[in-house]
Biopython code that builds the backbone (N, CA, C, O; Angstrom):
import numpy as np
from Bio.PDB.StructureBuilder import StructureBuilder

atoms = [
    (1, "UNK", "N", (16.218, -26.633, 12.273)),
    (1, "UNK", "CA", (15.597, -27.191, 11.102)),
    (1, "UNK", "C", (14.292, -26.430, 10.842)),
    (1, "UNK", "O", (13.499, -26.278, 11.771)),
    (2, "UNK", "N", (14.035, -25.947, 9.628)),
    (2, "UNK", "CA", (13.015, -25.369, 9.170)),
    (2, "UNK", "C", (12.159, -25.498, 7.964)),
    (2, "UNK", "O", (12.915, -25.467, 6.993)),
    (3, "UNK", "N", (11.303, -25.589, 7.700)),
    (3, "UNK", "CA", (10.443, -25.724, 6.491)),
    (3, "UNK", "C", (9.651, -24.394, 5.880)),
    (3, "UNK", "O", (9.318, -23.359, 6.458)),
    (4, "UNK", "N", (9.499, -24.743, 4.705)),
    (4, "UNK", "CA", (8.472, -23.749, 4.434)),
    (4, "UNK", "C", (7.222, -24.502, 3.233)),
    (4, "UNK", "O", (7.394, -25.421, 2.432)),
    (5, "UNK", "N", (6.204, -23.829, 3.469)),
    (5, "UNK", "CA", (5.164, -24.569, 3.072)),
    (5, "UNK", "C", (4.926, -23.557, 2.123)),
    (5, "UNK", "O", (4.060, -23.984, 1.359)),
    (6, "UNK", "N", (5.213, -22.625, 1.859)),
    (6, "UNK", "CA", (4.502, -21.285, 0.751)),
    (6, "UNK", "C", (4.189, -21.921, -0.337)),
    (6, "UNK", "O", (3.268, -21.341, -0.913)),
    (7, "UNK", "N", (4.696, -23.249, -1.103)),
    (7, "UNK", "CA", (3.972, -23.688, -1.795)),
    (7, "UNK", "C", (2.742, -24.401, -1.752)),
    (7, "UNK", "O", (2.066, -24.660, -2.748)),
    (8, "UNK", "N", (2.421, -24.762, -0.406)),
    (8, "UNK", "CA", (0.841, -25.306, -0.481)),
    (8, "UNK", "C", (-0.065, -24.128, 0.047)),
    (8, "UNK", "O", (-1.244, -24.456, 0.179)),
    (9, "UNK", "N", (0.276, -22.669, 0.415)),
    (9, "UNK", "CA", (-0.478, -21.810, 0.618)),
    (9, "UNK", "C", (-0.659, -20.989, -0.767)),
    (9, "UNK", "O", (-1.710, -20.388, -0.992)),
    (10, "UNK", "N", (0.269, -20.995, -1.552)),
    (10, "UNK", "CA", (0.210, -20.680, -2.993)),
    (10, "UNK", "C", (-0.978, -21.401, -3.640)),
    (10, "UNK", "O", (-1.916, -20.773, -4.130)),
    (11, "UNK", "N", (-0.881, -23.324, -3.620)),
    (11, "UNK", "CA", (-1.765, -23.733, -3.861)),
    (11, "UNK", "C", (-3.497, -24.013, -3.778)),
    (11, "UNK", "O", (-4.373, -24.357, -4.571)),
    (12, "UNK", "N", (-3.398, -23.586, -2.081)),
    (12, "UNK", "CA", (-4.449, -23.303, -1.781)),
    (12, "UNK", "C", (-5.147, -22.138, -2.610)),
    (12, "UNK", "O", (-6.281, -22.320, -3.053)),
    (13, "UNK", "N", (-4.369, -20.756, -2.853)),
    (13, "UNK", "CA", (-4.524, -19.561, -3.498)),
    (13, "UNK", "C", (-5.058, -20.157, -4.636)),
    (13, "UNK", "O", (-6.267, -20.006, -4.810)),
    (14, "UNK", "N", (-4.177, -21.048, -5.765)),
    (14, "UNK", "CA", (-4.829, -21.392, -6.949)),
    (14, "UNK", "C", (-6.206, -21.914, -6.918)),
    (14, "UNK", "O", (-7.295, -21.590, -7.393)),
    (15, "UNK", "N", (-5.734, -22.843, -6.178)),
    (15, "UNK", "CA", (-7.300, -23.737, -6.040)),
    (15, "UNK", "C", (-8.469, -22.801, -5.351)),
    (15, "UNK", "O", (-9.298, -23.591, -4.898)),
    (16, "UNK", "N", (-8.896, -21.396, -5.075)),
    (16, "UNK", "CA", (-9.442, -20.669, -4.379)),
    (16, "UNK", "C", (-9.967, -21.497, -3.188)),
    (16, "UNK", "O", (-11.158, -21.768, -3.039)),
    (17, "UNK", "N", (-8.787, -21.951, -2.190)),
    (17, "UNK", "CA", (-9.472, -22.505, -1.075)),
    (17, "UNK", "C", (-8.879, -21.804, 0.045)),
    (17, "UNK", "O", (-8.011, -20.934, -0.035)),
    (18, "UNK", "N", (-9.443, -22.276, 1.141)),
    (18, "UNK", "CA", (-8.825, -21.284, 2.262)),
    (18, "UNK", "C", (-8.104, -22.324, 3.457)),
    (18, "UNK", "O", (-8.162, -23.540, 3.271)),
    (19, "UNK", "N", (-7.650, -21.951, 4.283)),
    (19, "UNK", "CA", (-7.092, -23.337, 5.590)),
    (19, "UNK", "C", (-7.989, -23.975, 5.954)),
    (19, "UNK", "O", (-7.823, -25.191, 6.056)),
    (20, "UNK", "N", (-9.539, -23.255, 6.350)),
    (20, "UNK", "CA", (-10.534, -24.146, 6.968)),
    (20, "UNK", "C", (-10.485, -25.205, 6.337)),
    (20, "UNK", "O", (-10.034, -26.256, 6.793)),
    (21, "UNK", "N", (-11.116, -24.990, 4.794)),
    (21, "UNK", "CA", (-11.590, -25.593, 3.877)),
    (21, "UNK", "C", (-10.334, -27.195, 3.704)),
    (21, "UNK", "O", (-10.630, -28.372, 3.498)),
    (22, "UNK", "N", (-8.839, -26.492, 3.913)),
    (22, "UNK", "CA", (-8.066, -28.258, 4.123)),
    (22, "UNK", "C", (-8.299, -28.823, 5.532)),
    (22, "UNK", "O", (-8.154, -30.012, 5.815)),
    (23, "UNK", "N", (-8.605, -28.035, 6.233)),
    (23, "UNK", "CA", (-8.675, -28.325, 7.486)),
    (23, "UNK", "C", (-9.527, -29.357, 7.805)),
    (23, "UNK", "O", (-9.380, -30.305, 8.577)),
    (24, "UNK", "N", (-10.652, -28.953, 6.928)),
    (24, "UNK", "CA", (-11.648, -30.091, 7.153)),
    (24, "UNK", "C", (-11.948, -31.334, 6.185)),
    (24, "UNK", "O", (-12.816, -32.202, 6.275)),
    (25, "UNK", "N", (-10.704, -31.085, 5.000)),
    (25, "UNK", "CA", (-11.052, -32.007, 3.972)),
    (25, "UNK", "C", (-9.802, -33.000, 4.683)),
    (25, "UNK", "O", (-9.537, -34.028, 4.059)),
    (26, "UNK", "N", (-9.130, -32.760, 5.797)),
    (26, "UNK", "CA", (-8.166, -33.897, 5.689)),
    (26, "UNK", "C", (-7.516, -33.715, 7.723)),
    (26, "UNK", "O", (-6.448, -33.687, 8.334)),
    (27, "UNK", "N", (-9.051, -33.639, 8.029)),
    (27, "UNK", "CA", (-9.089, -33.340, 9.667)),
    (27, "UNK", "C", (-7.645, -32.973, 10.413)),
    (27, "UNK", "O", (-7.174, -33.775, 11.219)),
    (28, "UNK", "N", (-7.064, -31.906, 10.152)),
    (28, "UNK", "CA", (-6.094, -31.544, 10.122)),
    (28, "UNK", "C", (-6.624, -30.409, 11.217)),
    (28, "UNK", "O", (-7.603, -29.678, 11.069)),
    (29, "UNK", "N", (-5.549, -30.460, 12.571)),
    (29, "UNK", "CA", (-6.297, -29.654, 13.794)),
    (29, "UNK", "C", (-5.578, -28.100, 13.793)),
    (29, "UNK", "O", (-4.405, -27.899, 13.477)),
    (30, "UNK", "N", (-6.414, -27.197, 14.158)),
    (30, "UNK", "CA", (-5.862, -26.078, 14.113)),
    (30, "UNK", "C", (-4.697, -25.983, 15.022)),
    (30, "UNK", "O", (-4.156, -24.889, 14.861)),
    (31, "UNK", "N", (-4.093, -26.716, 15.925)),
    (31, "UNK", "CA", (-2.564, -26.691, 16.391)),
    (31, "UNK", "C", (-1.608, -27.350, 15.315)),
    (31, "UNK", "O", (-0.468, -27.029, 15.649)),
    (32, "UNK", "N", (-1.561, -28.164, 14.120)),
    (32, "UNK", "CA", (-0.944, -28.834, 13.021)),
    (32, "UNK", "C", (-1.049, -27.844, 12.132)),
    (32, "UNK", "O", (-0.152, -27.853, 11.290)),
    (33, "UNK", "N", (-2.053, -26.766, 12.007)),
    (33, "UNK", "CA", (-2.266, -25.933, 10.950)),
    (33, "UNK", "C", (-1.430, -24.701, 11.449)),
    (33, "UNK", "O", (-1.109, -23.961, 10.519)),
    (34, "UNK", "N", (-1.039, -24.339, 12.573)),
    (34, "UNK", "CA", (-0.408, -23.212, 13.208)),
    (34, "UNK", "C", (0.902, -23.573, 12.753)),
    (34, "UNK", "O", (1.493, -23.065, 11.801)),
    (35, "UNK", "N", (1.430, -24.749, 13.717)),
    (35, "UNK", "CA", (2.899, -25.159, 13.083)),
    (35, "UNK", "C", (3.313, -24.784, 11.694)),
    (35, "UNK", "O", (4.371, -24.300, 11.293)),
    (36, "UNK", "N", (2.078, -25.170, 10.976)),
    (36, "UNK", "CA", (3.050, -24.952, 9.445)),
    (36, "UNK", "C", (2.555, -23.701, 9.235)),
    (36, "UNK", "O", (3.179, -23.236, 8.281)),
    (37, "UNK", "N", (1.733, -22.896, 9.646)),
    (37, "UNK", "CA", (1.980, -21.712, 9.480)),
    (37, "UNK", "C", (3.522, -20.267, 10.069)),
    (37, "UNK", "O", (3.899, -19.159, 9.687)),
    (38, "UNK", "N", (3.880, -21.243, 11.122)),
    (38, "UNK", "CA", (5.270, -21.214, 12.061)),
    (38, "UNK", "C", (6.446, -21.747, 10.942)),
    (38, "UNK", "O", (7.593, -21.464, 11.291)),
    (39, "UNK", "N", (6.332, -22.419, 9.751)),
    (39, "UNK", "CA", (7.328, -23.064, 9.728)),
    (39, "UNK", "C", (7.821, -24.168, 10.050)),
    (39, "UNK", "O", (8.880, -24.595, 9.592)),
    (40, "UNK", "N", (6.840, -24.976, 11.186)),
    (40, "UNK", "CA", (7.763, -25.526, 11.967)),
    (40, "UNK", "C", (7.425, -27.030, 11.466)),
    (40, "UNK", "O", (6.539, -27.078, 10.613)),
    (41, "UNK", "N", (8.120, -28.543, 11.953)),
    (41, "UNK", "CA", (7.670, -29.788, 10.980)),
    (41, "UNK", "C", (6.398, -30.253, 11.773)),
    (41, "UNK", "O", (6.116, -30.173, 12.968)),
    (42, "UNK", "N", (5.717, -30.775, 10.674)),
    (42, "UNK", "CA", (4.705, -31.876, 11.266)),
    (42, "UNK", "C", (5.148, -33.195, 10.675)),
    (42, "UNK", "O", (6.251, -33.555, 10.264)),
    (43, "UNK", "N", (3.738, -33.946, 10.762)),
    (43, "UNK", "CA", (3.889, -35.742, 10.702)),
    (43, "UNK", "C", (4.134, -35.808, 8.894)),
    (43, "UNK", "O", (3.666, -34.958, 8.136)),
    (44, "UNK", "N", (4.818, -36.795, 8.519)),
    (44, "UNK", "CA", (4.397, -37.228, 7.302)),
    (44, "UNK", "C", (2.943, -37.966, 7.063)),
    (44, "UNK", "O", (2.414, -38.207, 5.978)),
    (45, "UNK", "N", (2.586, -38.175, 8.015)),
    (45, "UNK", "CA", (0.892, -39.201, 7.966)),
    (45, "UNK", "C", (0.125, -37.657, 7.673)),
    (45, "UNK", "O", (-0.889, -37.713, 6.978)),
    (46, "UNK", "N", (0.532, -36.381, 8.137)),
    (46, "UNK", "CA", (-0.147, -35.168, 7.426)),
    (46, "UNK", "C", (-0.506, -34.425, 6.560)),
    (46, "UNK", "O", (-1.534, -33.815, 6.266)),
    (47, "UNK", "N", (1.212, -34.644, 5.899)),
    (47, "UNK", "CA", (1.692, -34.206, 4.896)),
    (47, "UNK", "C", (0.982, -35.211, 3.570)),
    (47, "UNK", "O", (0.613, -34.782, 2.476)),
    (48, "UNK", "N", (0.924, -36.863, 4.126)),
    (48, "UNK", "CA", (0.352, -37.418, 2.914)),
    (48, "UNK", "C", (-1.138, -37.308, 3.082)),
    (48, "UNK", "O", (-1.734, -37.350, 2.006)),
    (49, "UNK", "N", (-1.993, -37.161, 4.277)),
    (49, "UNK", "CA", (-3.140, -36.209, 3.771)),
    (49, "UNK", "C", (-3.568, -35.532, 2.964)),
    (49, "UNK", "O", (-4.464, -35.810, 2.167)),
    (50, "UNK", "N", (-2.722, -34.125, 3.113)),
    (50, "UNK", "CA", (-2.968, -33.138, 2.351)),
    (50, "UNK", "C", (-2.325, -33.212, 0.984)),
    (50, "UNK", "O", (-2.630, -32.372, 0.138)),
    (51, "UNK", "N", (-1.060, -34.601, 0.598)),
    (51, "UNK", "CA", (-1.258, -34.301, -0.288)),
    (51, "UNK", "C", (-1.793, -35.638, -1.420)),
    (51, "UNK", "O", (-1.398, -35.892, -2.558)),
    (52, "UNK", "N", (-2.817, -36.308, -0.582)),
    (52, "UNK", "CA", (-4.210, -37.411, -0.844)),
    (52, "UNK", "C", (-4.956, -36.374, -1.306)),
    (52, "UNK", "O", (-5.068, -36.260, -2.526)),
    (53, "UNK", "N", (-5.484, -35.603, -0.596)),
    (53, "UNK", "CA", (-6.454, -34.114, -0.572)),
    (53, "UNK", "C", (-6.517, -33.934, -1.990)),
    (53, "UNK", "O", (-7.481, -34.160, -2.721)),
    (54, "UNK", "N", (-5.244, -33.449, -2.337)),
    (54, "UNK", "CA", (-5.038, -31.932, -3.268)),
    (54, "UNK", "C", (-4.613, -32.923, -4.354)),
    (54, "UNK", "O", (-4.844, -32.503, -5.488)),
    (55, "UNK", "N", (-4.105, -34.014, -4.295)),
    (55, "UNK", "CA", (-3.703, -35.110, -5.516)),
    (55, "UNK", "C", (-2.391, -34.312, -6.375)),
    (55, "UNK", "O", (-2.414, -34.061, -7.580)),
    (56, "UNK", "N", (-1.321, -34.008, -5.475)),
    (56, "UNK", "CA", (-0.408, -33.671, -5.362)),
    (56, "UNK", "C", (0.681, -34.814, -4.990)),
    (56, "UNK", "O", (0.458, -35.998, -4.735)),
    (57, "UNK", "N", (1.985, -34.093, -5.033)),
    (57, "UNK", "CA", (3.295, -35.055, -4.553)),
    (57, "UNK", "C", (3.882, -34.163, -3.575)),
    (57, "UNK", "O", (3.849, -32.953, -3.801)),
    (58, "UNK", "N", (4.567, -34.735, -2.214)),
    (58, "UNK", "CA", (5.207, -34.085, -1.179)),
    (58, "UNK", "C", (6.082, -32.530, -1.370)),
    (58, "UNK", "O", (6.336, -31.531, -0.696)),
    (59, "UNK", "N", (6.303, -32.998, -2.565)),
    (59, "UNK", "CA", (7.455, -31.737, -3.047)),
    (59, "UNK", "C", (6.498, -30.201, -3.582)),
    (59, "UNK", "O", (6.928, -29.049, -3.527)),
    (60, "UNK", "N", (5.384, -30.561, -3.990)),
    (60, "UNK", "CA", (4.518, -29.345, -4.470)),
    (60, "UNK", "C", (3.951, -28.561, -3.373)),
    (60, "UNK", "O", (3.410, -27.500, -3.683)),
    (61, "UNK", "N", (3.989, -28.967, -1.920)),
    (61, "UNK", "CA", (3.908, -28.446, -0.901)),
    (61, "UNK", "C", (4.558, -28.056, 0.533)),
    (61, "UNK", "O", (4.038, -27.578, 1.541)),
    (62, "UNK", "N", (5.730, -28.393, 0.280)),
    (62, "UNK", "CA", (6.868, -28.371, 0.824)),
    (62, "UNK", "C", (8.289, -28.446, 0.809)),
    (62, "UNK", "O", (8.819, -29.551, 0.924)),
    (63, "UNK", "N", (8.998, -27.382, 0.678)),
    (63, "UNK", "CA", (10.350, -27.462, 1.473)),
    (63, "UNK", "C", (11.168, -27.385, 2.584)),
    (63, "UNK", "O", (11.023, -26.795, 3.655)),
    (64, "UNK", "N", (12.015, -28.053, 2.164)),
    (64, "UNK", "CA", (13.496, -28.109, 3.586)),
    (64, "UNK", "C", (14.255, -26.656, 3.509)),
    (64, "UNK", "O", (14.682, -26.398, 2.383)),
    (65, "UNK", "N", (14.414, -25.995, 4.181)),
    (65, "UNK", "CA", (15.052, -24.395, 4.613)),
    (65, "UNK", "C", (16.548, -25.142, 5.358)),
    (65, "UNK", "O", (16.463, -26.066, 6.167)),
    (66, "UNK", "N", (17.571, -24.678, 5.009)),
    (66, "UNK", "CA", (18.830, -25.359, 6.009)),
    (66, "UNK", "C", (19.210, -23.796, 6.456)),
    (66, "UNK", "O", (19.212, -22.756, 5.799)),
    (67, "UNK", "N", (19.426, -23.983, 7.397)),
    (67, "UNK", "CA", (20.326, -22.831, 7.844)),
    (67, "UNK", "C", (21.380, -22.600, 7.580)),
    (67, "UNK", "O", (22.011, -23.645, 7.421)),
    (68, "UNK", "N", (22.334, -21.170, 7.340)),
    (68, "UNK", "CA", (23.764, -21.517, 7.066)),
    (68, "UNK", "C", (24.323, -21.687, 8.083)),
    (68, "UNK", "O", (23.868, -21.273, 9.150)),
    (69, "UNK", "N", (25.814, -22.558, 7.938)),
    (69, "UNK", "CA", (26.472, -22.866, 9.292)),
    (69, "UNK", "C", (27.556, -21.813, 9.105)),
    (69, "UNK", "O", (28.116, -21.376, 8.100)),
    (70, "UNK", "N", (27.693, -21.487, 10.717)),
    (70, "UNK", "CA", (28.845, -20.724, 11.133)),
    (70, "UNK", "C", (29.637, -21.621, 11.278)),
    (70, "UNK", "O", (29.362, -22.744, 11.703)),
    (71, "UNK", "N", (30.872, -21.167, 10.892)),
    (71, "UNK", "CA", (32.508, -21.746, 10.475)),
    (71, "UNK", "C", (33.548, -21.370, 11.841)),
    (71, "UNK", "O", (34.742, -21.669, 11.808)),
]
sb = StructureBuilder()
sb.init_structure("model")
sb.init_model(0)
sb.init_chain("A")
sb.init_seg("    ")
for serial, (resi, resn, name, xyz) in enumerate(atoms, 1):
    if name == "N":
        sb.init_residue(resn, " ", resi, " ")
    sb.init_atom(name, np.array(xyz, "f"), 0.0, 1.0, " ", f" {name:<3s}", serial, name[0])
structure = sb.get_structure()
């Protein structure tokens, strides 16, 4: 299972902000900030942080990646 976040690093881009800068608006620890830089899932109690933060909806900062299945 995989995610990708390129839309809230996009957003960050718009909004000229950088990771610190969510990092500290929504105490978000630099091991939670690695993961999604990995791809990999975090909490939804995070996800609605950041997107309390940014006054956004779950979907403007994240997708589900499926893998294809071998047959």
């Amino acid at each position: 299972m995989a995610f990708s976040y390129n839309k809230l690093w996009k957003l960050l881009i718009d909004k000229q902000m950088m990771k610190k800068d969510l990092m500290s608006m929504t105490s978000i620890t630099s091991t939670t900030m690695a993961k999604m830089s990995k791809g990999l899932p975090v909490s939804m109690e995070v996800l609605g942080r950041i997107c309390e933060a940014l006054n956004v909806n779950i979907g403007d900062i994240v997708d589900f990646v499926s893998k294809p299945q071998n047959d």
